[in-house]
C-alpha positions as CSV (number, residue, x, y, z in Angstrom):
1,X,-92.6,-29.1,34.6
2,X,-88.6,-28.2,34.3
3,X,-87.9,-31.9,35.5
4,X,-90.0,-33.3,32.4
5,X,-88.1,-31.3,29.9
6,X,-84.8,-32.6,31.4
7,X,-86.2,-36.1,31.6
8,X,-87.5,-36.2,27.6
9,X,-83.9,-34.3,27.0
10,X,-81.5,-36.9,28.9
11,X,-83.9,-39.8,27.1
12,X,-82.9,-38.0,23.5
13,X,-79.5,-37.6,24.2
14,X,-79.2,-41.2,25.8
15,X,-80.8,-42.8,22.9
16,X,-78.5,-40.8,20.3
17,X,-75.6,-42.0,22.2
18,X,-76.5,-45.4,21.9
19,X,-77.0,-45.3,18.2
20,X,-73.7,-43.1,17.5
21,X,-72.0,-46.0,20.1
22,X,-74.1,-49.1,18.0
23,X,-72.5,-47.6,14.7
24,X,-68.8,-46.7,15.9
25,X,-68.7,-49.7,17.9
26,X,-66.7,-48.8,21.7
27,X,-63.5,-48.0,20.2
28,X,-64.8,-44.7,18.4
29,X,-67.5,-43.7,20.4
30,X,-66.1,-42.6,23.9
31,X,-67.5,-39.1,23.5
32,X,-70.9,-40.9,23.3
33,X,-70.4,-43.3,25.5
34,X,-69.6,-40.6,28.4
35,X,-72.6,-38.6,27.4
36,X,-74.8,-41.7,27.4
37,X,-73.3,-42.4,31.0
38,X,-73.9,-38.6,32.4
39,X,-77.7,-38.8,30.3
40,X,-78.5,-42.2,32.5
41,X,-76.8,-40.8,36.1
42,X,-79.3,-37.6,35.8
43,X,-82.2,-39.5,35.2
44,X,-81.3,-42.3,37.6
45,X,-80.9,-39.0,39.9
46,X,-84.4,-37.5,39.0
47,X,-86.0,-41.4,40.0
48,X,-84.4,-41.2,42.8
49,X,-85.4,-37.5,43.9
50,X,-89.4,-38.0,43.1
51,X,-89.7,-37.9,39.7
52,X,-91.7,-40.5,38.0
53,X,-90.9,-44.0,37.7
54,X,-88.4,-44.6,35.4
55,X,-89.3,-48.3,34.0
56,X,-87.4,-50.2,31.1
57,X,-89.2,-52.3,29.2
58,X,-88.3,-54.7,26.1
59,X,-89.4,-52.6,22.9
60,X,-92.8,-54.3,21.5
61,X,-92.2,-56.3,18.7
62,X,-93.9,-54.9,15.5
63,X,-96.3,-56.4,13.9
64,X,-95.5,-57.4,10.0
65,X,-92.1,-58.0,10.2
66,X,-90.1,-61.2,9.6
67,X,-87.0,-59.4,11.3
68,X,-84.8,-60.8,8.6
69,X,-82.4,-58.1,9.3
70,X,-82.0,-59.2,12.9
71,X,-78.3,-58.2,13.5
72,X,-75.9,-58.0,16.7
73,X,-74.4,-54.7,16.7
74,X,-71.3,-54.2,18.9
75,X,-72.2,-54.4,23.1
76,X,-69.0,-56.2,24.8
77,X,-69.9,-53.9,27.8
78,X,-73.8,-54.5,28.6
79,X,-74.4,-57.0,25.5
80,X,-77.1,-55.5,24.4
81,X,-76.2,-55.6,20.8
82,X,-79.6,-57.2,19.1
83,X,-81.2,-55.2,16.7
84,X,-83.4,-55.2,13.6
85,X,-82.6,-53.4,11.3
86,X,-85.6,-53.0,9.0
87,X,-88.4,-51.9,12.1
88,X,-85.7,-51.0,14.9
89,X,-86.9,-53.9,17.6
90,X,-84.6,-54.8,20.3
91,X,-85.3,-58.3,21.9
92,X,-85.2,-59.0,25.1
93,X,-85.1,-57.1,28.7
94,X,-83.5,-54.6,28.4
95,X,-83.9,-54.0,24.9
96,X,-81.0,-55.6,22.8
97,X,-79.8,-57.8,26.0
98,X,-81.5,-61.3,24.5
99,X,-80.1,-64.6,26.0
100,X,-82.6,-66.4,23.9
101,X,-80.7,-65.0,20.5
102,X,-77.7,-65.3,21.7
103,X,-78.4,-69.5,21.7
104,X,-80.9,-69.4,19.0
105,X,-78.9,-67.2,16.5
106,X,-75.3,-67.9,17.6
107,X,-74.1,-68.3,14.1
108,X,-75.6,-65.1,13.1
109,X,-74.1,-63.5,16.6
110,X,-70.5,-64.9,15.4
111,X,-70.9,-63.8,11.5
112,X,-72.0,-60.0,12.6
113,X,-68.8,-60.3,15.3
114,X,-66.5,-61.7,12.6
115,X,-68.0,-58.8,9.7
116,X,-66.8,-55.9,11.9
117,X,-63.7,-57.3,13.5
118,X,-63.0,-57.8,9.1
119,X,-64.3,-54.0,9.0
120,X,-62.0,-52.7,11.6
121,X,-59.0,-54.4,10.0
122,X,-58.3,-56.6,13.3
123,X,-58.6,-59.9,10.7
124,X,-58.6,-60.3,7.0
125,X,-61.9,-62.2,5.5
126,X,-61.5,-62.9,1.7
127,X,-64.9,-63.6,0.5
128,X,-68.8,-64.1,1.7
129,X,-68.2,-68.2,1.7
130,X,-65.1,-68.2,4.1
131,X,-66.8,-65.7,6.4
132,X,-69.6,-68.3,6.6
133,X,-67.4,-71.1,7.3
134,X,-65.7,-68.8,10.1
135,X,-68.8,-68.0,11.6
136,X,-70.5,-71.3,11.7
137,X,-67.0,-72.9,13.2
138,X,-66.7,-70.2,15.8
139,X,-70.6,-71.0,16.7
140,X,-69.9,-74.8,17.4
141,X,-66.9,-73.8,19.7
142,X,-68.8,-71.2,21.5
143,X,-72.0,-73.3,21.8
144,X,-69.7,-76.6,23.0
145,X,-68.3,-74.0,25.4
146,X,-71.8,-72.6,26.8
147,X,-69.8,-69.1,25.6
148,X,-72.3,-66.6,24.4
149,X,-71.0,-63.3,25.1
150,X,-69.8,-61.7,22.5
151,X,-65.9,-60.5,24.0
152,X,-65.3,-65.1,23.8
153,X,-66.7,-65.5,20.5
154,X,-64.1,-62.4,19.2
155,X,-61.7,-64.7,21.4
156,X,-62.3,-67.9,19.5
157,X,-62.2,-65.4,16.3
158,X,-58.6,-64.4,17.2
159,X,-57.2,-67.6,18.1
160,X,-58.1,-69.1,14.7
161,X,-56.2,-66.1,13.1
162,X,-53.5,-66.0,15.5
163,X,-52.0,-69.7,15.5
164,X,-48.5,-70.3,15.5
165,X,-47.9,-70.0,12.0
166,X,-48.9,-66.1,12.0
167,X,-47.2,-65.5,15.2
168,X,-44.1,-66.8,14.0
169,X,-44.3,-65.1,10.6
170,X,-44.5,-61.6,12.4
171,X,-42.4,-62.6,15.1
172,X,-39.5,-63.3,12.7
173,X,-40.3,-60.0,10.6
174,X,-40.5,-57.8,13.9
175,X,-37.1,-59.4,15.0
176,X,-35.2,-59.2,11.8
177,X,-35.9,-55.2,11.4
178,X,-35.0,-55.0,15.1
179,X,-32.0,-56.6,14.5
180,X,-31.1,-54.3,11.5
181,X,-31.6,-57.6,9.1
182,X,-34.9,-56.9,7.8
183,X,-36.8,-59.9,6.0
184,X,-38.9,-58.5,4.0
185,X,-38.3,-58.6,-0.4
186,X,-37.5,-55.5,-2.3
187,X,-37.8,-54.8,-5.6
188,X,-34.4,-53.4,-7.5
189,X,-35.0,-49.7,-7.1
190,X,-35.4,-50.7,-3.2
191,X,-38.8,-49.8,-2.1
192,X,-40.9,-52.6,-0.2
193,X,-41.9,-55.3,-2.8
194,X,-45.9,-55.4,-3.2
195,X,-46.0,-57.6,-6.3
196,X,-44.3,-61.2,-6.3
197,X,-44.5,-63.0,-9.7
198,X,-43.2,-66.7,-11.8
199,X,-42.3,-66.2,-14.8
200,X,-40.0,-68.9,-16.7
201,X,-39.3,-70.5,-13.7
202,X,-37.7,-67.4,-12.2
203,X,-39.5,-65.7,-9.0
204,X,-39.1,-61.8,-9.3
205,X,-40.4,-59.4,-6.5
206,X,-41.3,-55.4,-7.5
207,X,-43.3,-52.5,-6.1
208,X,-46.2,-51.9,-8.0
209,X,-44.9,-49.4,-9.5
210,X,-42.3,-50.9,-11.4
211,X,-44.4,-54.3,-11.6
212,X,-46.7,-52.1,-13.7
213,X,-44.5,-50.6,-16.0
214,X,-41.9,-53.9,-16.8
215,X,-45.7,-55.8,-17.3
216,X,-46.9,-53.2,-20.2
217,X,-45.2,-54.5,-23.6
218,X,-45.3,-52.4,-26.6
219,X,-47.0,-54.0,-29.5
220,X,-44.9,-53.7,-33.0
């Protein structure tokens, strides 16, 4: 029948959406996400109008895997962001949308938050051990809280980054260039220093460019 093709076609698209919208995260996915809402209004439209039962279910968990690449993909709106990433189950009812991880894997909830908030460029993780030490602070607050969802742990994220300190070192940058007195160091041919060194007791600041080519010495 036409309304079986349409169904299996919506389903397709729907579930493409939600992968394309898993990967790019809200942000870059609107296209997706709008074709993801219009795929799940026609088929809520075909239930409605005598079609078959249209029933989610949590995805069965496969047998033989450990899930060790359990990971919380980005879901701020539905939070239904759990995943596995080497056999493709999705805890919980509906699929993704796991209370139960949310407690029992906070930390790993907090480090997957913290990894693409680092990707994005919204904060600035150095190396593997401070991200741990982020994540498994950010779990204790959240769990002391009863906060699960994953919009308040990206909260307690940001205020760790943005203390008084950082506002106050932009705030005074953003000020000074509005005020025509701009902060910031320069090196001598005047372009934005990127390269502050101490050498002798004396502090020089230089683009890279000139950093690079005062640093190279010839050898007699």
């Amino acid at each position: 029948m036409i309304i079986d093709k349409v169904r299996a076609y919506c389903e397709a698209r729907d579930a493409l959406a939600q992968r394309q919208r898993a990967q790019l995260g809200d942000a870059g996915a609107q296209d997706h996400i709008t074709e993801s809402m219009v795929c799940q209004t026609i088929l809520a439209i075909i239930d409605r109008t005598g079609g078959r039962p249209r029933v989610v279910k949590p995805t069965k968990e496969p047998v033989g895997c450990a899930h060790a690449g359990l990971y919380w993909y980005p879901a701020p709106a539905d939070e239904r962001g759990w995943r596995c990433v080497d056999c493709d189950w999705r805890p919980g009812e509906p699929p993704g949308f796991s209370p139960q991880h949310d407690r029992s894997h906070l930390q790993l909830k907090a480090w997957c938050i913290l990894h693409d908030m680092h990707e994005s460029g919204i904060v600035f993780v150095s190396n593997s051990s401070e991200g741990d030490s982020i994540a498994a602070s950010t779990a204790d607050m959240a769990r002391a809280s009863r906060r699960y969802d994953s919009a308040s742990i990206a909260r307690i994220i940001l205020e760790r980054y943005a203390n008084a300190e950082h506002v106050q070192y932009w705030r005074s940058i953003g000020d000074g260039i509005v005020a025509g007195r701009d902060p910031r160091e320069r090196c001598h041919c005047g372009a934005l220093a990127t390269v502050f060194t101490l050498g002798g007791g004396t502090r020089s600041a230089t683009c890279s460019e000139h950093w690079e080519l005062d640093d190279i010495k010839e050898t007699p």
